[in-house]
C-alpha positions as CSV (number, residue, x, y, z in Angstrom):
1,X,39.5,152.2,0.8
2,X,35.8,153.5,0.9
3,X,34.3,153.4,4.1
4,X,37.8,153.2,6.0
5,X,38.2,155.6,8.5
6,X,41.1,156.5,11.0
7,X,43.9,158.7,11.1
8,X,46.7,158.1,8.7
9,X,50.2,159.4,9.7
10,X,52.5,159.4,6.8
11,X,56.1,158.8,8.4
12,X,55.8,161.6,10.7
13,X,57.0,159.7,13.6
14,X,57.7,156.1,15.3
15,X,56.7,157.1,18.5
16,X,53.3,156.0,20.6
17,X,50.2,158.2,20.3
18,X,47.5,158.8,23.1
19,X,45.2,161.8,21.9
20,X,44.1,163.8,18.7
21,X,41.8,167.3,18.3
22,X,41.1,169.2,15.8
23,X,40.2,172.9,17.0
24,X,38.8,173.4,13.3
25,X,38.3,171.8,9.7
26,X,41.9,172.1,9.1
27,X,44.2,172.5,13.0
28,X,44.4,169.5,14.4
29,X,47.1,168.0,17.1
30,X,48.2,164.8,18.6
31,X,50.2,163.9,21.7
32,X,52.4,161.2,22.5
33,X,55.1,158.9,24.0
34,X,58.5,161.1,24.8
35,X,57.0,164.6,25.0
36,X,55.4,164.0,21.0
37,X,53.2,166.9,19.6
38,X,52.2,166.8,16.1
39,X,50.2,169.8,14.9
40,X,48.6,169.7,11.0
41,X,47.0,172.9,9.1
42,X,45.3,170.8,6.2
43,X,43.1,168.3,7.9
44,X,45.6,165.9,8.5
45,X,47.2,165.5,5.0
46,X,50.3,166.8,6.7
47,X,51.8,166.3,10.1
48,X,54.8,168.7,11.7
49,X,56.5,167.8,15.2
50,X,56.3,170.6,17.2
51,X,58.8,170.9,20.0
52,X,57.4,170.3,23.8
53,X,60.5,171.1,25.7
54,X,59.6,167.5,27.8
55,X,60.2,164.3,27.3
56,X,57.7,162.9,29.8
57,X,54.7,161.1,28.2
58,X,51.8,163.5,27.1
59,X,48.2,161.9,27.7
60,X,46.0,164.4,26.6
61,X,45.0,167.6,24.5
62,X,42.4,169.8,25.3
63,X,41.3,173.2,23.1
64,X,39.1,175.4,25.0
65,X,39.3,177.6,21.5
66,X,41.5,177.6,18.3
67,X,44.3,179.5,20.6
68,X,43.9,178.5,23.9
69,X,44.9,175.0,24.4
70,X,46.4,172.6,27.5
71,X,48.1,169.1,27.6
72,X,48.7,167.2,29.9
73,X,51.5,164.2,30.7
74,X,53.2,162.7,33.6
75,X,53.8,163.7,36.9
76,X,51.0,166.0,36.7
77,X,52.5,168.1,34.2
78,X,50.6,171.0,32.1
79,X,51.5,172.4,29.6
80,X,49.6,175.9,28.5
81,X,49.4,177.2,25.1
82,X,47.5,180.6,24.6
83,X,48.3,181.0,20.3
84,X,48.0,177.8,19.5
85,X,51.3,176.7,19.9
86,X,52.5,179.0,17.6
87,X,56.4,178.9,16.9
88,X,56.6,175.3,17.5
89,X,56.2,176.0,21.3
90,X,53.4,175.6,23.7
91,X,53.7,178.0,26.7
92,X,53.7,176.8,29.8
93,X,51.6,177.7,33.0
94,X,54.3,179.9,34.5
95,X,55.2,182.0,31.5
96,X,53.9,185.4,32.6
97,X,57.3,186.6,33.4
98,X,57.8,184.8,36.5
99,X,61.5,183.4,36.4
100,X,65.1,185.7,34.7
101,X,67.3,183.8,32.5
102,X,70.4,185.7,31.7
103,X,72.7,186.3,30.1
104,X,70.8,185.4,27.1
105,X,72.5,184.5,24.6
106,X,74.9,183.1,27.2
107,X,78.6,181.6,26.6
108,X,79.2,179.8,30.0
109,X,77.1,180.2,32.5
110,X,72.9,180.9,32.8
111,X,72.0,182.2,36.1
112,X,68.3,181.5,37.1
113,X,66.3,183.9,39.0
114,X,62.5,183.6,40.4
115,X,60.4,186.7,40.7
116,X,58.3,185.2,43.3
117,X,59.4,183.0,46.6
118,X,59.7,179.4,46.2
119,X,58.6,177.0,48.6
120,X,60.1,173.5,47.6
121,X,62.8,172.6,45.4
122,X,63.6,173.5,41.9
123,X,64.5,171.1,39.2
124,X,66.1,172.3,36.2
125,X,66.5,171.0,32.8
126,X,68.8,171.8,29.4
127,X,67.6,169.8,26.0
128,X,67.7,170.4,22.8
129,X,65.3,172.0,20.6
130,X,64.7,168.5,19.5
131,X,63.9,167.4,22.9
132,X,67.1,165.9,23.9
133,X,68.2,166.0,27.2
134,X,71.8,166.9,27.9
135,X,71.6,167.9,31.8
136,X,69.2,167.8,34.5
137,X,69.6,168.8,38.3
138,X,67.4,169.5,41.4
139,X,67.9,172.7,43.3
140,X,67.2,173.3,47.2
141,X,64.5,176.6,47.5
142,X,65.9,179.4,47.1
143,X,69.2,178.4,46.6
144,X,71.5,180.6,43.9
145,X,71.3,178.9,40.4
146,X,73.5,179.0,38.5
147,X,74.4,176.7,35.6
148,X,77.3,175.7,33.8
149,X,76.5,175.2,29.8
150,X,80.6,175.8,28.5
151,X,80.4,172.1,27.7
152,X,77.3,173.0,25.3
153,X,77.9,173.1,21.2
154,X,76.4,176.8,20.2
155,X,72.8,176.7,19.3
156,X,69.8,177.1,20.5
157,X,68.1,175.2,23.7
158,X,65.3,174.5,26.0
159,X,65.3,175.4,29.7
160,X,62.9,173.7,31.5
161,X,62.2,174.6,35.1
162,X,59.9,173.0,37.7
163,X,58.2,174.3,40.9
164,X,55.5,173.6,42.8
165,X,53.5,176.5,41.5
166,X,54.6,174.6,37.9
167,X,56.8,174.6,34.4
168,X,58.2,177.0,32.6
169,X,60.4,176.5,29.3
170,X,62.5,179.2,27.9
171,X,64.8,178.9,25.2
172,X,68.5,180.0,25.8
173,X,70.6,180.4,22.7
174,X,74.2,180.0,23.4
């Protein structure tokens, strides 16, 4: 319709949306209900769901440039992108090698490892690459973690862990 404006989403997904950007004429991304995140390349003619590794509510989108990029969603969570979530995958805060996941690929247990001390309790997460949660549990500080995945299909998966210093996802391929 001439003169109409607004965003048109063909399909993409049933899910609430909170926030759009667009770091250029083309790159553009939305945030949603259930840990959502669509990214386009061609204006918005075409939508992809890129995979958050949450499924808490994400508010907002911010681009300081096309590569550097932050969200943020519930419980004060922030999620840090610094190639423009390249790979499907924004980066978190904590991703500058500061937690060991191994073995990886892994067959029955992960063991989980922090490079620096931590202060308060640690909750871990397992979901799909699809953003499906299949096990969640909270940790004491500094307590030995290890995590039992046997009951797992093969494939690949999200680790999501929490801290008071902040999140970091890493994907475990069993």
């Amino acid at each position: 319709m001439p003169g109409k404006t607004g965003l048109f989403l063909p399909s993409v997904t049933i899910k609430d949306l909170y926030s759009v950007v667009f770091t250029s004429e083309n790159n553009g991304y939305i945030t949603g209900k259930d840990g959502t995140i669509l990214m386009t390349a061609d204006a918005g003619l075409h939508w992809t769901i890129s995979v958050s590794g949450t499924s808490l509510n994400l508010w907002d989108v911010y681009f300081y440039d096309e590569s550097i990029g932050f969200i943020a969603g519930d419980n004060g969570l922030i999620l840090k992108t610094t190639n423009a979530g390249a790979l499907g995958m924004p980066e978190s805060e904590l991703s500058k090698g500061n937690i060991t996941v191994y073995p990886n690929p892994a067959t029955e247990i992960i063991n989980i490892e922090f490079n620096d001390q931590v202060s308060s309790g640690v909750k871990v997460a397992i979901s799909g690459i699809n953003g499906q949660l299949f096990w969640e549990k909270e940790f004491s500080p500094n307590e030995k973690i290890q995590v039992d995945i046997s009951f797992l299909p093969k494939g690949a998966y999200l680790l999501r862990t929490e801290t008071q210093a902040g999140v970091e996802i890493t994907k475990v391929m069993l």
